[in-house]
C-alpha positions as CSV (number, residue, x, y, z in Angstrom):
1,X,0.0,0.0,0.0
2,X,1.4,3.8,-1.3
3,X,2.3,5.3,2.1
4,X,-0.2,7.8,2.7
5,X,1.3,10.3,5.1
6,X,3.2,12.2,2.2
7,X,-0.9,13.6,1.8
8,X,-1.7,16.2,4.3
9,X,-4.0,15.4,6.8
10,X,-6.2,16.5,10.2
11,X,-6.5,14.0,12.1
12,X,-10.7,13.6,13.1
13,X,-11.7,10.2,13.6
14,X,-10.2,8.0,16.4
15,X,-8.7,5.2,14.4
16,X,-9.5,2.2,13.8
17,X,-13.0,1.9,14.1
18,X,-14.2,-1.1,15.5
19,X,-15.4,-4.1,13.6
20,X,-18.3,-5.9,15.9
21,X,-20.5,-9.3,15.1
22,X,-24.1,-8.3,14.8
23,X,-25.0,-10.7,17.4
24,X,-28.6,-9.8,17.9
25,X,-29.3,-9.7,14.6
26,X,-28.0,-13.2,13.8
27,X,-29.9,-14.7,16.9
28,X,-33.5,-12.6,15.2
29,X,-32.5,-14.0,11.8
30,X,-32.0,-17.3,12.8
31,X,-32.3,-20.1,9.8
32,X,-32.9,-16.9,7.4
33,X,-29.4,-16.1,7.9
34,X,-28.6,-19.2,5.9
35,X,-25.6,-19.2,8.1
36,X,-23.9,-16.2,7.1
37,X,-21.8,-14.3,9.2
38,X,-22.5,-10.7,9.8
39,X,-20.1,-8.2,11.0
40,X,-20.1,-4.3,11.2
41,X,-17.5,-1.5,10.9
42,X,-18.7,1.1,13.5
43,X,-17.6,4.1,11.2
44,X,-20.8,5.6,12.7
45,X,-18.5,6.1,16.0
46,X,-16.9,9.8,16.6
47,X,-16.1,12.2,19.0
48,X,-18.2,14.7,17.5
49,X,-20.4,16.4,14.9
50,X,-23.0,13.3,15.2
51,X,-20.4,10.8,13.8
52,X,-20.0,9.4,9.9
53,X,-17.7,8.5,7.5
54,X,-17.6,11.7,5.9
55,X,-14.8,12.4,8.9
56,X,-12.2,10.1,7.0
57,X,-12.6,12.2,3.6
58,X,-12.7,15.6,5.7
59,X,-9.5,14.6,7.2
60,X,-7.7,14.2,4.2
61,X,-9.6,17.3,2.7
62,X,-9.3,19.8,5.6
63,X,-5.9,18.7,5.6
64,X,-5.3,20.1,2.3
65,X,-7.0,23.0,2.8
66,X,-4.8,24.0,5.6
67,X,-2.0,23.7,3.9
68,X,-2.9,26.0,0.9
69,X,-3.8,28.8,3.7
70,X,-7.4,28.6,3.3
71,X,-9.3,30.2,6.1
72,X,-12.8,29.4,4.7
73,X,-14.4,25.8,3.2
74,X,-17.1,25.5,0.7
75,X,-19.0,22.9,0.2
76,X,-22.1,21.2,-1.6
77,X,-24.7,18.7,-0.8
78,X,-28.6,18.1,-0.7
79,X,-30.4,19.9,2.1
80,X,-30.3,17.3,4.4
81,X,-26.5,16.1,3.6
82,X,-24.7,14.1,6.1
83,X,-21.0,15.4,4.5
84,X,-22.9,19.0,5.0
85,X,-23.0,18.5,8.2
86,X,-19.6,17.0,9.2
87,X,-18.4,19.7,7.2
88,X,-19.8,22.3,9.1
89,X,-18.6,20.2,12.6
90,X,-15.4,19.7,11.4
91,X,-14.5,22.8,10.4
92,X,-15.5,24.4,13.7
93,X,-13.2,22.0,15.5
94,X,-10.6,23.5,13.4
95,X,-11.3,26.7,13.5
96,X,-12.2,27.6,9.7
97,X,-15.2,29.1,8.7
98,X,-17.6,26.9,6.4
99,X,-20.3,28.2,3.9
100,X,-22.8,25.4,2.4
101,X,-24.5,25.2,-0.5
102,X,-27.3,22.9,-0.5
103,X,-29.7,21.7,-3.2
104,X,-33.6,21.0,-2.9
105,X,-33.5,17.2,-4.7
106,X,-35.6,15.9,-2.3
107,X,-39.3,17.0,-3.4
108,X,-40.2,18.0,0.0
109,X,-41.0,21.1,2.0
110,X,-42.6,20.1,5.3
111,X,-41.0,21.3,8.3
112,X,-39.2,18.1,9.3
113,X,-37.3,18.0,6.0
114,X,-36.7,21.5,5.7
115,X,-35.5,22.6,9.2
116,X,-34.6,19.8,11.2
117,X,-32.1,16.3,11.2
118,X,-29.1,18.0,9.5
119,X,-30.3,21.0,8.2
120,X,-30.9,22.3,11.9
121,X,-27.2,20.9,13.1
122,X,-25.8,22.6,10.1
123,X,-26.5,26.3,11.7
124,X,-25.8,25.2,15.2
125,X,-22.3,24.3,14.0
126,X,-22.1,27.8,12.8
127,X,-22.4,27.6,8.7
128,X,-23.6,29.9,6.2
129,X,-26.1,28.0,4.1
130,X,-27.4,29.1,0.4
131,X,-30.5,26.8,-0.4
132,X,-30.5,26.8,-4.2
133,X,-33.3,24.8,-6.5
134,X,-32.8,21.3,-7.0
135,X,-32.1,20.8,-10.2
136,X,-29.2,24.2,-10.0
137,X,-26.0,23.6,-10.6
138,X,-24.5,23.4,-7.0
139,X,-21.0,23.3,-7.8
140,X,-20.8,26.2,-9.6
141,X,-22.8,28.2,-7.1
142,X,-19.9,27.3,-4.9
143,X,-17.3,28.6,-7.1
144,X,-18.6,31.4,-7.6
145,X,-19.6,32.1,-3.7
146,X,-15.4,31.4,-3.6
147,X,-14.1,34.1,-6.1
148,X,-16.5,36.6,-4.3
149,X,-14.9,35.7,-1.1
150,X,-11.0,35.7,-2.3
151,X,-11.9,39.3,-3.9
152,X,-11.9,40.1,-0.3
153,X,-8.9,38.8,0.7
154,X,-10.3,35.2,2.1
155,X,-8.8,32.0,1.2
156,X,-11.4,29.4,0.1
157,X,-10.9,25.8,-0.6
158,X,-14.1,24.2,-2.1
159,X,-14.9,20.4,-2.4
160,X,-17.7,18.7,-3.7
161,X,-20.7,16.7,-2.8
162,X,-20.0,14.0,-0.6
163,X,-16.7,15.0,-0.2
164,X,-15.8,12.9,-3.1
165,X,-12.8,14.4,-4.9
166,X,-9.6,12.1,-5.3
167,X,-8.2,14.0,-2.1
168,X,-11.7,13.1,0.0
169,X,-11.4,9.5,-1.4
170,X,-8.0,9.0,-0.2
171,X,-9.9,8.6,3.3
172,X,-11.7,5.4,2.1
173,X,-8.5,4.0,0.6
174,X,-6.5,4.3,4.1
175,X,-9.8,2.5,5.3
176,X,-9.0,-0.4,2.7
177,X,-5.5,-1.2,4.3
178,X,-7.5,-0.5,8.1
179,X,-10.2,-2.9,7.4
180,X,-7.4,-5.6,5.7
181,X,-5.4,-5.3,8.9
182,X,-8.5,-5.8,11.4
183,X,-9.9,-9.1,9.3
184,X,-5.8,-10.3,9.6
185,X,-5.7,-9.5,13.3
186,X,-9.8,-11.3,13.9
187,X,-8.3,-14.1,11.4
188,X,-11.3,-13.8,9.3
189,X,-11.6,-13.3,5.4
190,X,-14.5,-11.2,4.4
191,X,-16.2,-12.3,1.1
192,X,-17.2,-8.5,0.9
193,X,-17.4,-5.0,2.1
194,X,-20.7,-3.5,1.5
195,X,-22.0,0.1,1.7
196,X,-24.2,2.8,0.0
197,X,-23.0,4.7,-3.0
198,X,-24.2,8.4,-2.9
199,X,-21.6,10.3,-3.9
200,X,-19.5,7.5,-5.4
201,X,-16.4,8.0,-2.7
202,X,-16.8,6.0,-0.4
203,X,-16.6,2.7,-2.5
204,X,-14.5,4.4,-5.0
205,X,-11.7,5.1,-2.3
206,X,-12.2,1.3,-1.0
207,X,-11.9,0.0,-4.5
208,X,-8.4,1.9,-5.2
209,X,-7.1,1.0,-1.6
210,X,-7.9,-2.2,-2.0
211,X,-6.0,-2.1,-5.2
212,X,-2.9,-0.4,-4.1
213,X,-2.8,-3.6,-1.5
214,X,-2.7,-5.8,-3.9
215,X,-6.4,-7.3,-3.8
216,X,-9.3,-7.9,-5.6
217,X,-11.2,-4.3,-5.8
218,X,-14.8,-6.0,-6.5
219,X,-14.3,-7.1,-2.5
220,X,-15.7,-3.7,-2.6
221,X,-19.8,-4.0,-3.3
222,X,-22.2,-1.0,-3.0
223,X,-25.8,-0.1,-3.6
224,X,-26.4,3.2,-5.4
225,X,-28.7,5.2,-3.4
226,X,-28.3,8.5,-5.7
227,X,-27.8,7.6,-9.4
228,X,-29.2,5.4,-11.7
229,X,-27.7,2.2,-11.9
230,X,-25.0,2.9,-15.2
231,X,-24.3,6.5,-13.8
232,X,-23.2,5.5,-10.6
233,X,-21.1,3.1,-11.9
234,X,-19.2,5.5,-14.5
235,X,-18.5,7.9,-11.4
236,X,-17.4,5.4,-9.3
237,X,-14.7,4.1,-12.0
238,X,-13.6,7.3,-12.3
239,X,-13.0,7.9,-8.7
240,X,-11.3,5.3,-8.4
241,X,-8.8,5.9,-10.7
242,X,-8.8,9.2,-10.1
243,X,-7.5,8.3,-6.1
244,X,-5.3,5.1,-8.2
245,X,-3.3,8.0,-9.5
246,X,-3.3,10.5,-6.9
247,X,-2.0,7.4,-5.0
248,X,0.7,6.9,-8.2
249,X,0.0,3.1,-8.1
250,X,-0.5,3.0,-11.7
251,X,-2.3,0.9,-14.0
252,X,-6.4,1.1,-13.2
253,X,-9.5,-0.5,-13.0
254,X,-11.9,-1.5,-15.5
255,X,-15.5,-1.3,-15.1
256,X,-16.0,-5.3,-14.0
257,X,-13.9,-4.3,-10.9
258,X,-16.6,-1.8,-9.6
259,X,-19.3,-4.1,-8.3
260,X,-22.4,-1.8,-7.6
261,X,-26.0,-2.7,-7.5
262,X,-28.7,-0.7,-8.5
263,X,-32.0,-2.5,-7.3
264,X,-32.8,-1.1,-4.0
265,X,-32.7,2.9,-5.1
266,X,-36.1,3.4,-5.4
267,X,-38.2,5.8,-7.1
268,X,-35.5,8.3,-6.6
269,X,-32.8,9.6,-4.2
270,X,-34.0,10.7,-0.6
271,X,-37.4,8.9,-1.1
272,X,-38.3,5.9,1.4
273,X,-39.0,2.7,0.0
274,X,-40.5,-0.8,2.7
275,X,-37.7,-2.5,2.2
276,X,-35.4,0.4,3.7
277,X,-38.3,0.9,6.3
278,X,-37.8,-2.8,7.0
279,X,-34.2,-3.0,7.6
280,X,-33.6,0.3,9.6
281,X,-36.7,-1.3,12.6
282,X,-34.6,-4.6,12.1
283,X,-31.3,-3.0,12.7
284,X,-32.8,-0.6,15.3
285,X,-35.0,-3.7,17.3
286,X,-32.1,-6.4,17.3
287,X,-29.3,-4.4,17.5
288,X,-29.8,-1.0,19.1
289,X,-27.6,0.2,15.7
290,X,-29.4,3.7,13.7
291,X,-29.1,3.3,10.0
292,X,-30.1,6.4,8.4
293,X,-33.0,6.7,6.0
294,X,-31.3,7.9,2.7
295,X,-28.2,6.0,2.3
296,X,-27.5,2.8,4.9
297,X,-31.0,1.8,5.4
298,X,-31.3,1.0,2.1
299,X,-27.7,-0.9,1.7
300,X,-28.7,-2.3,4.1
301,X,-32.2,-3.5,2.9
302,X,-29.9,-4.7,-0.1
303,X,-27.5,-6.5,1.9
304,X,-30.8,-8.3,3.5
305,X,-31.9,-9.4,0.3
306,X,-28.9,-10.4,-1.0
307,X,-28.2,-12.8,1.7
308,X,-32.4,-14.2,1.5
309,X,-31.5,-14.8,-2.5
310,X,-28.0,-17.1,-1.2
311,X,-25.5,-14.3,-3.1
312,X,-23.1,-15.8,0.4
313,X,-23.2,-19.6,1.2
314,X,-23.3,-20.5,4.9
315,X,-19.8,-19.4,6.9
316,X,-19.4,-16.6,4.6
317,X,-18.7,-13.8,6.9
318,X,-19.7,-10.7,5.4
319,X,-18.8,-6.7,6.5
320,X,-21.4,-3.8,6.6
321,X,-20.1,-0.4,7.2
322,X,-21.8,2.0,9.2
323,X,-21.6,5.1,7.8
324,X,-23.7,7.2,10.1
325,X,-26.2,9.6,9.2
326,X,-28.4,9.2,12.3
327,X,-29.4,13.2,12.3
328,X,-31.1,12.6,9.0
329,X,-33.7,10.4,10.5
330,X,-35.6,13.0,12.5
331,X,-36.0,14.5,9.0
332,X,-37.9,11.0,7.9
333,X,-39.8,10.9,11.1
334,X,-43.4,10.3,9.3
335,X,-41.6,7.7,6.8
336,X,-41.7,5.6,10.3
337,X,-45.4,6.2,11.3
338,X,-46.3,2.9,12.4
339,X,-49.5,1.6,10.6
């Protein structure tokens, strides 16, 4: 594995995360299980902000930002945006003043959606927030909020949504090598990691870490929870090889190395479907464990149904990560009504 600490890097997430069995959840599957083992990586845990794996991409990006001078981060997101949030958190910690530009996707405009979950953290952290329409181009919004600030003199380092630049994805390719080193130390051998695919990063830095270690990337599965099926892939790929040569490991992947699955999206990002319903009450009655609404409930809900169609054969021991995102859930608070 490229040795990372030639990237610079603010240290925000106490490292390693923990990898636990889902114990509860086995004993409340029973015979469904099929005999698959079940393990999470608790990247859910932090010290502040609300917790998330948006932390190990904001290291890696504040880190840069610091070191170009910037006094001021930018950046992008839906309105109720986990990597908003952290953002915001993050860069109070560190003393930089944050700015947020966040997009209406969602078709909503009730009170829970549109003032509380993250949207409410993202002011008590302290962050100027533009709301913009949903279908604006966010990124550019951003960039041009920056020139008007370094006319004045400020120094502005703007990332974008999900924290998923090659710089942001480095985070989830130091996670590769973390997660390799944990399964070595527990002597177990994972048939997979699984997580959602928003912003493409997360999986994206997995995939090139798991690379640059010399394994199989498509160890790496996701469920796109944003894009349709064929876009999330394309982003992904590039991602990945994106970080592969930030990283100066050189030859990439192809498009078979990125496996992504696209049947549990639903109509459309942000929008609750049963079978995410289903599995954040599972996780939340067996477990204690919050998935969030948007983006691990329904991974999870695909990991569910992967294991019910025998994708794993009994003994497989598969790892879930736990990307956080519980704030979002008082935002989704009638998606839970019980009937």
């Amino acid at each position: 594995m490229p040795d990372l600490a030639r990237f610079p890097r603010l240290p925000l997430l106490g490292l390693p995360t923990p990898i636990e069995p889902l114990a509860g959840l086995s004993r409340h599957l029973g015979e469904a299980l099929r005999g698959v083992r079940l393990y999470v990586k608790r990247d859910d845990l932090a010290g502040f902000g609300g917790g998330g794996n948006k932390l190990r991409k904001l290291e890696f990006l504040l880190g840069a930002a610091r070191a170009e001078g910037a006094d001021t981060v930018i950046t992008v997101g839906a309105l109720q945006s986990n990597h908003a949030r952290l953002t915001a958190a993050a860069a109070a910690r560190s003393g930089l003043a944050c700015e947020l530009v966040l997009t209406r996707t969602v078709p909503r405009a009730d009170a829970d959606y549109s003032g509380n979950g993250n949207r409410f953290l993202d002011a008590l952290f302290g962050a100027r927030v533009h709301e913009i329409p949903g279908e604006a181009d966010a990124l550019g919004a951003a960039e041009a909020r920056a020139d008007e600030l370094r006319a004045a003199g400020r120094g502005v380092y703007v990332f974008p949504s999900g924290g998923s630049s090659p710089v942001g994805c480095l985070g989830y390719a130091a996670c590769a090598r973390e997660i390799l080193d944990q399964a070595d130390a527990m002597d177990v051998r994972f048939a997979n990691i699984l997580a959602a695919n928003g912003s493409g990063g997360t999986h994206a830095g997995l995939a090139a870490g798991l690379a640059a270690a010399g394994r199989d990337p498509r160890l790496a599965r996701s469920y796109t929870v944003l894009a349709p099926l064929d876009r999330a892939v394309a982003t992904t790929l590039d991602k990945a090889n994106a970080t592969l040569d930030l990283l100066g490991t050189g030859e990439g992947l192809t498009e078979a190395e990125i496996d992504l699955d696209g049947a549990h999206r639903g109509p459309d990002y942000g929008i609750p479907t049963d079978a995410m319903r289903e599995a954040v009450r599972l996780m939340a009655r067996s477990e204690g464990l919050l998935l969030d609404p948007v983006y691990s409930g329904k991974a999870f809900a695909g990991l569910l149904h992967d294991i019910r169609a025998g994708r794993y054969a009994a003994g497989d021991a598969v790892l879930f990560l736990m990307t956080g995102g519980v704030p979002g859930l008082f935002a989704y608070r009638e998606a839970f009504a019980e009937d």
